[in-house]
Residue, then its C-alpha position, 0 to 999 in steps of 0.5 A: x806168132x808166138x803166144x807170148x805175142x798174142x796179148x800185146x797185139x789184143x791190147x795189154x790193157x784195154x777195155x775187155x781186161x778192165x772189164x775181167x779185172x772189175x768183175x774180179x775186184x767186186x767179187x772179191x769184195x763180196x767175197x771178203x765180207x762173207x769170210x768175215x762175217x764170221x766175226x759178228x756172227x759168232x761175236x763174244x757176248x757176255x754171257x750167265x746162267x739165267x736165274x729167276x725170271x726178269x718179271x719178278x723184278x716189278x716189285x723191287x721198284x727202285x731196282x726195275x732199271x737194273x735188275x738183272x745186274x743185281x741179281x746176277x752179283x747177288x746169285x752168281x759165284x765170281x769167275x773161275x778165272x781170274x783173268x775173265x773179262x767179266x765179273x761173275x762166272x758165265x757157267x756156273x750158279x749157286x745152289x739155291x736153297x729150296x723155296x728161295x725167295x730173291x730179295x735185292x737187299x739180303x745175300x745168299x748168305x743170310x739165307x740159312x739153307x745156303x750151302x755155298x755150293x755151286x751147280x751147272x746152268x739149270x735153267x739156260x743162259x742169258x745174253x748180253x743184248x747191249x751191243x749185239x741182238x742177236x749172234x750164234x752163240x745166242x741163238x744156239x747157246x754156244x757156250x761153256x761145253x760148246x764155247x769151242x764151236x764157233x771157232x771149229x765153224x771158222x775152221x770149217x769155212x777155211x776148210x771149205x777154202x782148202x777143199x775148193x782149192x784143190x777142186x777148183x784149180x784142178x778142174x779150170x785146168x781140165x775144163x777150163x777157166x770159165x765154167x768152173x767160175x760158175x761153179x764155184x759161184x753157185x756154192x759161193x752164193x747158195x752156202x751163204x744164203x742159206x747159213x741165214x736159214x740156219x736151225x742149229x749149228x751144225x747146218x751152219x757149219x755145213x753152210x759155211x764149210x760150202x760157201x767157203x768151198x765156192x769162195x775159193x772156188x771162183x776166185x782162182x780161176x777167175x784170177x788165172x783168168x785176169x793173169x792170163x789176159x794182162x799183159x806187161x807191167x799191167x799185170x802187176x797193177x791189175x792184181x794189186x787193185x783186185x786185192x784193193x777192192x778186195x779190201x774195201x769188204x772189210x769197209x762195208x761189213x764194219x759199217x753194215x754191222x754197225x747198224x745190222x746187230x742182227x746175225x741173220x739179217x747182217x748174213x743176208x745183206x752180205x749174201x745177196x750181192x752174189x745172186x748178180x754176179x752170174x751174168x758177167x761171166x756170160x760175156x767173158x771169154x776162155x783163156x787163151x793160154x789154156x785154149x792154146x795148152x789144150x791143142x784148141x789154137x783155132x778157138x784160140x784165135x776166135x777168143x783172140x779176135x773177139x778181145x781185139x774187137x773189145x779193145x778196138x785193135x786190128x790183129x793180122x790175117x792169121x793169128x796162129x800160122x800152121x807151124x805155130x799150131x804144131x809146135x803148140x801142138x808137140x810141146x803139150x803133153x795128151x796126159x791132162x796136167x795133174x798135181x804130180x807133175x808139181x813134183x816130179x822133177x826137183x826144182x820144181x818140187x822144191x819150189x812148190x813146196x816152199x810157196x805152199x809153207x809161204x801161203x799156209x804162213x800168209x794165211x796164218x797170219x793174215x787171218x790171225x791179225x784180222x780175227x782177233x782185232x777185237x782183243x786190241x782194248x779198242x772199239x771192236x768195230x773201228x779195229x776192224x775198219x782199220x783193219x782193212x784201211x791198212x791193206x789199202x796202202x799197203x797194196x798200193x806199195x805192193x803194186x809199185x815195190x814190186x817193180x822198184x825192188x822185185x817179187x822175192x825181195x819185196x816178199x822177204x821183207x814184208x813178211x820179216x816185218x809182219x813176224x817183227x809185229x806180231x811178236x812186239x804185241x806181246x810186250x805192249x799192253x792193250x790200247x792204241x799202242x797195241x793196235x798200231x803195231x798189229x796194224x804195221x804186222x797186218x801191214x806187211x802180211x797184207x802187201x806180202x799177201x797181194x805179191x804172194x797171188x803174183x809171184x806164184x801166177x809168175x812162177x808155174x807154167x802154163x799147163x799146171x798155173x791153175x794148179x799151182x794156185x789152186x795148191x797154194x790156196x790148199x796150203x793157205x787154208x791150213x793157215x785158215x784152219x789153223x787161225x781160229x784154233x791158235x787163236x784159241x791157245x790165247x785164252x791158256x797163254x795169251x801170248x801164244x798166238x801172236x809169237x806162233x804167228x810172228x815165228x811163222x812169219x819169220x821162217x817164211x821169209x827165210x826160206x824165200x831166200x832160196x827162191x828165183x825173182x820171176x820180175x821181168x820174165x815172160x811166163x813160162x809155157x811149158x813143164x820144162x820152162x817151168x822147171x828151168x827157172x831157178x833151176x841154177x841157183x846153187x850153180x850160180x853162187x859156185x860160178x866163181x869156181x870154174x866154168x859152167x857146162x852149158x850155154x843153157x846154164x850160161x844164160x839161165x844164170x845170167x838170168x837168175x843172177x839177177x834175183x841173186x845178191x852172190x852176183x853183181x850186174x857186171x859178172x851177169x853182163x859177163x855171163x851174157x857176153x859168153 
């Protein structure tokens, strides 16, 4: 029995997968709202020099109710900028003559030791507590000379993201899927944790930089782990719905941080969920194709008795005859598999390299959407929830797009119209407007995102799909890296961010014309499987031209002619009958 045939038997969708695929969903939500948390933690406060103490305030009573606001029009210069949110400058205070006395009803300008000169902040910073109790800023004064700090903490998780990418999906696919979800779970859990304990910034970073590296780090093998298990169109489903409850974080760290004002306490309650998540991986089992790849076809077989068992199917006598364990056996390389072998043969270079620039182009925008809701001119809050509402439908048109129109062309599209939206931004002034076309940007990214996860599993063989992933999730977190960093340009040239992003989008998509559509094909087994799909692009526009060598070129061109708009069903039917 071929491996290919192994996961029909066992059930394409039964009770065992339902139970890796709702593990993974959780996980996932869990997993989103420790990303975001980032967003509340590091919240923009106003923020001003901290002048005279609030106590002198009890003899001005009429001004007792807001004194703080009096003082600060009084005792601070306006902003440096013009175009600042705020009506006083947040670094600076005026040179207060010697032996001054605050009084509400006179300006510096009476005094006449007023030199109308400016200083730094003498005496600290104090905070606007209105909407947020505390934030990072607050606790570690991240502001003026460190205001760019919170934004390199984002870079720093994403970072995190990349490293445990490329760790990650090396190792599930030298150790294997199952241990490294415990891996990647532990610095998941313990990173986030401890980033509530944090005494400065700098151990926050590290925190973050580790509970990034773990969140990645269990999400790509586990998600091999749902791949590998489904079977038929229920693939697509399963990885749709994973990405929905994935989506369902932005819903509960919205509602949680409406009521939790506090960073540290809001970092716990999204914590803490992790600690449970260490006993479902107990029960699962390792994955059948990595088992197989491995030469391990009798540990194989077991796995494959215990999911039929689950799934209350009746299996044949022998799963994997002698002759099936030999061509398994042939057909994989001793040498352990390695990102080398992504690039060692052209096509599959190619490939490689085009899904990375799509996956960094994803991130890029998906992250740059979600992180700068709150410049949109509405409520911060309600932004976000939407937010993530929207990557529910559009994961639902994600799950049946791809089986109506495809991978590929579902992917140009929607990342086409993420890049449209980001652009449009830029024309249209703050408020409601603003904010529905972000959301129809976010919109197409999201579902490109959800089908992006698909199309790579689909594309990589067996030996090196965990790699392949794991390398798409390197070149996301570039876009992750870079996010919070563009994002930053905005407060130069406002427009800057949103046009890097939609222009990002836009090359994306026009360089997933060059790619292969993977809808309807088994998943490849093999270095040379893997290297074969698409391999006849070029070949196939040229058809018309004279004959192809090969009966193999024949029918992998009757197969790409199917992903190809150069080719009608008729010339594919024809290539077929050859």
């Amino acid at each position: 029995m071929k491996l290919e045939e192994v996961i029909p038997l066992v059930g394409n969708f039964g009770r065992y997968q339902l139970f890796v695929a709702l593990y993974t969903g959780l996980l996932c939500m869990v997993g989103c709202m420790i990303t975001f948390g980032d967003m509340f933690f590091a919240a923009e406060t106003d923020h001003w020099c901290q002048v005279l103490p609030a106590e002198n305030c009890s003899i001005w009573v009429e001004f007792q109710a807001n004194c703080t606001d009096v003082k600060k029009s009084i005792l601070l210069p306006p902003p440096e900028n013009e175009n600042s949110k705020y009506p006083h400058s947040n670094c600076k205070q005026w040179d207060l003559p010697p032996g001054y006395e605050f009084d509400p009803y006179e300006s510096l300008s009476q005094d006449a030791n007023f030199t109308n000169d400016t200083v730094l902040c003498e005496d600290g910073w104090g905070y606007d507590t209105s909407q947020y109790k505390t934030t990072i800023i607050s606790d570690f004064d991240l502001v003026c000379d460190k205001r760019n700090l919170p934004s390199l903490a984002q870079s720093m998780y994403f970072l995190g993201f990349l490293v445990g990418s490329f760790v990650c999906g090396s190792l599930s696919d030298w150790i294997g899927r199952k241990k490294v979800v415990f891996f990647g779970l532990f610095f998941l859990a313990a990173g986030s944790i401890v980033t509530a304990f944090s005494v400065n910034i700098y151990m926050y970073i590290a925190a973050r930089f580790f509970a990034g590296f773990g969140n990645m780090g269990f999400y790509i093998p586990v998600f091999v782990l749902v791949v590998e298990f489904t079977g038929g169109s229920w693939r697509t489903a399963v990885t749709m719905a994973v990405s929905i409850l994935y989506a369902f974080g932005y819903f509960f760290l919205a509602t949680a941080a409406m009521y939790v004002r506090e960073w540290r306490t809001l970092c716990l309650i999204i914590s803490l969920p992790t600690l449970p998540f260490f006993i479902p991986p107990l029960f699962m089992q390792e994955s059948v194709d990595w088992l197989v790849s491995k030469g391990r076809t009798r540990e194989a077989e077991d796995v494959v008795r215990r999911v039929a068992k689950i799934n209350k199917k009746t299996l044949p006598e022998v799963v994997f005859n002698d002759e099936d364990i030999q061509e398994e056996t042939e057909s994989k390389s001793t040498i352990p598999p390695s990102v080398i072998d992504l690039f060692k043969t052209p096509n599959m270079a190619f490939k490689t390299i085009n899904i990375m620039f799509n996956w960094t182009v994803n991130n890029l925008v998906y992250y740059g959407l979600a992180q700068s809701t709150g410049d949109l001119g509405v409520d911060e809050y309600w932004a976000f929830f939407v937010s993530g509402a929207v990557d529910i439908p559009s994961l639902i048109y994600a799950t049946f797009g791809v089986e109506w129109f495809g991978r590929k062309w579902n992917l140009v599209v929607l990342e086409l119209v993420a890049g449209i939206g980001c652009i449009a931004t830029v024309f249209i002034p703050l408020g409601i407007w603003r904010t529905v076309v972000a959301m129809i940007a976010k919109f197409g990214v999201a579902a490109s995102y959800g089908i992006l996860y698909l199309y790579t599993s689909e594309l990589f063989p067996t030996p090196v799909r965990s790699i392949g992933l794991g390398m798409g999730g390197v070149a996301a977190q570039l876009g992750g890296i870079l996010s919070p960093i563009i994002l930053l340009l905005g407060k130069y040239v406002e427009s800057l961010p949103q046009t890097l992003f939609g222009s990002s989008a836009a090359l994306g998509a026009i360089l997933l014309l060059l790619m292969p559509e993977t809808k309807g094909r088994p998943l490849p087994q093999t270095l040379k499987e893997g290297e074969e799909i698409g391999k006849c692009w070029w070949m196939c526009r040229k058809s018309d031209e004279g004959p192809i060598s090969s009966d193999l070129d024949n029918r992998l061109c009757a197969e790409s002619s199917l992903s190809n708009p150069a080719f009608d069903s008729k010339e594919a039917d024809d290539l077929n009958e050859n």
